[in-house]
C-alpha positions in Angstrom: 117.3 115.8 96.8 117.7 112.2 96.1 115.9 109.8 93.9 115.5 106.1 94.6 115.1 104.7 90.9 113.8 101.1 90.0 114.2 100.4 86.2 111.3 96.9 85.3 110.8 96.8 81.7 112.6 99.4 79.8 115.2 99.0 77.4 118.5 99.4 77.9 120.2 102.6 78.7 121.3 105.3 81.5 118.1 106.4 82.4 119.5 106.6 86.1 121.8 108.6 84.9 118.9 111.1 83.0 117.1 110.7 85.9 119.8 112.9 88.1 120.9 115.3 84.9 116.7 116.3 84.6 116.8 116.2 88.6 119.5 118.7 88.7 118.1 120.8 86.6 114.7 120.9 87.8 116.5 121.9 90.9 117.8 124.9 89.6 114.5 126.2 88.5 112.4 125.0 91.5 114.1 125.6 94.6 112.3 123.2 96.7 113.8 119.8 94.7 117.2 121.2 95.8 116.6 120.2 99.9 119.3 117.8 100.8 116.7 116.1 102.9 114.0 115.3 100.5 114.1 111.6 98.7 111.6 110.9 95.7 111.2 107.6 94.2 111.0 107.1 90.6 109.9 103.8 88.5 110.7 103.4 85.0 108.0 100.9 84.3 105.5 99.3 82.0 101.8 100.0 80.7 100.2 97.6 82.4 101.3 98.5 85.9 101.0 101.9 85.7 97.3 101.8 84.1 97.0 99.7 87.8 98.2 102.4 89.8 96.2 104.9 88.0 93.3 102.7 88.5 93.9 102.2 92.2 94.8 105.6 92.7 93.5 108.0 91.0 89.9 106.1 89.8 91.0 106.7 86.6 91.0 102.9 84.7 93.6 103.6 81.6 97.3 104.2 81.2 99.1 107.4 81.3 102.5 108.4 80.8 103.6 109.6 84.1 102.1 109.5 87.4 103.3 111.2 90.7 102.1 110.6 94.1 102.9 113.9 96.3 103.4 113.0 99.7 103.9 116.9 101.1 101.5 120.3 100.5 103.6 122.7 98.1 103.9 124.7 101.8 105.2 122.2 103.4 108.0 121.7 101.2 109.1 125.0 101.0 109.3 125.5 105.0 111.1 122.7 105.2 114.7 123.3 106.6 117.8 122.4 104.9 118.4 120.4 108.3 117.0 117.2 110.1 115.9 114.1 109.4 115.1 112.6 105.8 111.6 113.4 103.9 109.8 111.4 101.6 108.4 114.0 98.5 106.7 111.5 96.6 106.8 108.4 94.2 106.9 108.8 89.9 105.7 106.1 87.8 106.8 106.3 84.1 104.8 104.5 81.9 107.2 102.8 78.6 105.1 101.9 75.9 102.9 105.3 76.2 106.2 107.8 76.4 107.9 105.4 73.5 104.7 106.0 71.2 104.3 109.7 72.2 107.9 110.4 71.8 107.4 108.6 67.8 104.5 110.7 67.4 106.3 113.8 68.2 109.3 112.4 66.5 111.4 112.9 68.9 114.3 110.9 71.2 112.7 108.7 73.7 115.4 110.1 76.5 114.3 113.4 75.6 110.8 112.6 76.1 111.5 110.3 79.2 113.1 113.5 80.4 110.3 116.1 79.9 107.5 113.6 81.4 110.3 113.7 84.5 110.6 117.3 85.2 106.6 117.0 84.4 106.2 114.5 87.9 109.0 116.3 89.9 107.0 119.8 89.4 103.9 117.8 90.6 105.5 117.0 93.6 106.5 119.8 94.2 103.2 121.3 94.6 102.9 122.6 91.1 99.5 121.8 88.9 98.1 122.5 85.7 94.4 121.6 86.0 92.3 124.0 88.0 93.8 127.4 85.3 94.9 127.9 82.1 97.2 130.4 84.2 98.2 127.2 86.4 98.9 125.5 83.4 101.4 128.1 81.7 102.8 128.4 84.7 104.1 125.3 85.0 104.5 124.7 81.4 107.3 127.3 81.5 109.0 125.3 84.5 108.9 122.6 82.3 110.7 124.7 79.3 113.3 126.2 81.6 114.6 122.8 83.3 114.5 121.0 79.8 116.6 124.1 78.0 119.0 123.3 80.8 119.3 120.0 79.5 119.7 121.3 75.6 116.4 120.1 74.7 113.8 122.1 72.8 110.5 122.9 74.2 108.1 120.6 74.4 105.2 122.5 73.8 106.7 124.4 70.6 108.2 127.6 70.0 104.9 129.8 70.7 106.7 131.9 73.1 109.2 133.0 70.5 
Protein backbone atom coordinates (compact mmCIF):
# COMPACT_ATOMS: atom_id res chain seq x y z
CA UNK A 1 0.00 0.00 0.00
CA UNK A 2 0.94 3.54 -0.58
CA UNK A 3 0.11 6.71 1.21
CA UNK A 4 -0.10 10.09 -0.43
CA UNK A 5 0.84 12.47 2.63
CA UNK A 6 0.21 16.36 2.66
CA UNK A 7 1.88 17.99 5.76
CA UNK A 8 -0.29 22.06 6.39
CA UNK A 9 0.46 23.25 9.76
CA UNK A 10 2.57 20.87 11.74
CA UNK A 11 5.76 21.50 13.02
CA UNK A 12 8.69 20.32 11.80
CA UNK A 13 9.79 16.84 11.58
CA UNK A 14 9.72 13.31 9.59
CA UNK A 15 6.29 12.58 10.02
CA UNK A 16 6.40 11.20 6.32
CA UNK A 17 8.76 9.19 7.39
CA UNK A 18 6.43 7.84 10.68
CA UNK A 19 3.82 7.79 8.42
CA UNK A 20 5.43 4.63 6.31
CA UNK A 21 7.27 3.04 9.67
CA UNK A 22 3.34 2.92 11.47
CA UNK A 23 2.20 1.90 7.72
CA UNK A 24 4.43 -0.99 7.71
CA UNK A 25 3.64 -2.09 10.64
CA UNK A 26 0.08 -1.93 10.48
CA UNK A 27 0.63 -4.05 7.52
CA UNK A 28 1.98 -6.80 9.22
CA UNK A 29 -0.78 -7.07 11.59
CA UNK A 30 -3.73 -6.45 9.07
CA UNK A 31 -3.10 -8.10 5.96
CA UNK A 32 -5.32 -6.06 3.83
CA UNK A 33 -2.93 -2.57 4.20
CA UNK A 34 -0.24 -4.80 2.62
CA UNK A 35 -1.98 -4.84 -1.20
CA UNK A 36 0.38 -3.29 -3.56
CA UNK A 37 -2.53 -1.77 -5.29
CA UNK A 38 -4.22 0.12 -2.58
CA UNK A 39 -3.23 4.02 -2.09
CA UNK A 40 -4.61 5.99 1.13
CA UNK A 41 -4.18 9.59 1.57
CA UNK A 42 -3.19 11.05 4.77
CA UNK A 43 -3.21 14.87 5.95
CA UNK A 44 -1.28 16.12 8.77
CA UNK A 45 -3.37 19.15 9.40
CA UNK A 46 -4.81 21.71 11.76
CA UNK A 47 -8.01 22.01 14.23
CA UNK A 48 -9.80 24.12 12.36
CA UNK A 49 -10.00 22.17 9.09
CA UNK A 50 -10.49 19.05 10.47
CA UNK A 51 -13.51 20.22 12.92
CA UNK A 52 -14.76 21.30 9.00
CA UNK A 53 -14.49 17.99 7.69
CA UNK A 54 -16.01 16.49 10.64
CA UNK A 55 -18.75 18.89 10.34
CA UNK A 56 -19.29 18.31 6.69
CA UNK A 57 -19.00 14.85 7.01
CA UNK A 58 -19.83 13.24 9.60
CA UNK A 59 -22.70 15.97 11.16
CA UNK A 60 -20.69 16.07 13.99
CA UNK A 61 -19.70 20.19 14.47
CA UNK A 62 -16.29 19.85 16.82
CA UNK A 63 -12.76 18.71 16.33
CA UNK A 64 -11.38 15.37 16.73
CA UNK A 65 -8.07 13.91 16.52
CA UNK A 66 -8.22 11.69 13.60
CA UNK A 67 -10.73 11.26 10.96
CA UNK A 68 -10.85 8.48 8.15
CA UNK A 69 -12.99 8.39 5.22
CA UNK A 70 -13.22 4.56 3.96
CA UNK A 71 -13.74 4.35 0.47
CA UNK A 72 -14.13 0.21 0.31
CA UNK A 73 -16.50 -2.40 2.58
CA UNK A 74 -13.91 -4.45 4.84
CA UNK A 75 -14.99 -7.38 2.09
CA UNK A 76 -14.05 -5.66 -0.59
CA UNK A 77 -10.65 -5.12 0.53
CA UNK A 78 -9.86 -8.35 1.43
CA UNK A 79 -11.05 -9.91 -2.09
CA UNK A 80 -9.19 -7.62 -3.69
CA UNK A 81 -6.28 -9.20 -5.83
CA UNK A 82 -2.76 -8.51 -5.39
CA UNK A 83 -3.05 -7.57 -9.35
CA UNK A 84 -4.69 -4.82 -11.56
CA UNK A 85 -5.20 -1.50 -11.50
CA UNK A 86 -4.64 1.07 -8.49
CA UNK A 87 -7.44 1.39 -5.53
CA UNK A 88 -8.20 4.21 -3.55
CA UNK A 89 -8.76 2.90 0.44
CA UNK A 90 -9.52 6.04 1.87
CA UNK A 91 -8.38 9.57 3.08
CA UNK A 92 -6.98 10.34 7.07
CA UNK A 93 -7.14 13.65 8.47
CA UNK A 94 -4.98 14.27 11.59
CA UNK A 95 -5.91 16.88 13.59
CA UNK A 96 -2.47 18.95 15.44
CA UNK A 97 -3.54 20.89 18.19
CA UNK A 98 -5.90 18.03 19.61
CA UNK A 99 -3.13 15.04 19.27
CA UNK A 100 -0.40 17.73 20.71
CA UNK A 101 -2.73 18.38 23.79
CA UNK A 102 -3.75 14.73 24.21
CA UNK A 103 -0.23 13.50 23.70
CA UNK A 104 0.75 16.32 26.94
CA UNK A 105 -2.07 14.97 28.84
CA UNK A 106 -0.85 11.48 28.54
CA UNK A 107 2.56 12.78 28.78
CA UNK A 108 3.75 11.22 26.12
CA UNK A 109 5.95 12.03 22.64
CA UNK A 110 3.85 13.73 20.15
CA UNK A 111 5.26 11.15 17.27
CA UNK A 112 4.27 8.47 19.42
CA UNK A 113 0.86 9.72 19.71
CA UNK A 114 0.72 10.99 15.98
CA UNK A 115 1.61 7.29 15.41
CA UNK A 116 -1.10 5.47 17.49
CA UNK A 117 -4.08 8.00 16.10
CA UNK A 118 -2.36 6.58 12.56
CA UNK A 119 -2.67 2.90 12.91
CA UNK A 120 -6.19 4.05 14.68
CA UNK A 121 -7.43 5.61 10.84
CA UNK A 122 -5.56 2.86 8.85
CA UNK A 123 -7.66 0.05 10.87
CA UNK A 124 -10.78 2.14 10.06
CA UNK A 125 -10.15 1.87 6.70
CA UNK A 126 -9.63 -1.16 6.67
CA UNK A 127 -13.03 -2.10 7.77
CA UNK A 128 -12.31 -2.28 11.43
CA UNK A 129 -14.68 -0.38 14.09
CA UNK A 130 -15.02 0.08 17.64
CA UNK A 131 -18.57 1.49 18.12
CA UNK A 132 -21.39 -0.97 17.63
CA UNK A 133 -19.43 -3.67 20.76
CA UNK A 134 -17.38 -3.55 23.49
CA UNK A 135 -16.13 -6.86 21.71
CA UNK A 136 -15.53 -4.59 18.46
CA UNK A 137 -13.83 -2.25 20.45
CA UNK A 138 -11.15 -4.78 22.05
CA UNK A 139 -10.81 -6.05 19.07
CA UNK A 140 -9.43 -3.50 17.49
CA UNK A 141 -7.84 -2.00 20.40
CA UNK A 142 -5.45 -5.03 20.31
CA UNK A 143 -4.68 -4.27 16.47
CA UNK A 144 -3.74 -1.03 17.72
CA UNK A 145 -1.29 -2.54 20.56
CA UNK A 146 0.29 -5.09 18.14
CA UNK A 147 1.27 -2.52 15.17
CA UNK A 148 2.43 0.16 17.86
CA UNK A 149 4.73 -2.70 19.87
CA UNK A 150 6.12 -3.15 16.41
CA UNK A 151 7.12 0.33 16.45
CA UNK A 152 8.69 0.06 20.28
CA UNK A 153 5.94 2.03 21.67
CA UNK A 154 3.95 1.07 24.78
CA UNK A 155 0.31 0.50 24.74
CA UNK A 156 -1.80 3.08 24.50
CA UNK A 157 -4.48 1.91 26.44
CA UNK A 158 -2.23 0.72 29.48
CA UNK A 159 -0.94 -2.39 30.59
CA UNK A 160 -4.47 -4.04 31.57
CA UNK A 161 -3.70 -7.04 29.57
CA UNK A 162 -0.53 -7.83 31.55
Amino acid sequence: MNLDIDIDGWPEGDWEALAGNVLDAAAQIEPGLANPRLTASLLFTSDEEVHELNREWRGKDKPTNVLSFPMLEREELLGLAHDGPPELLGDLALAYGTCEREAAEKGIALADHAAHLIVHGLLHLAGHDHVDSDEQAEAMEKLEIEALAKLGIADPYGDRDK
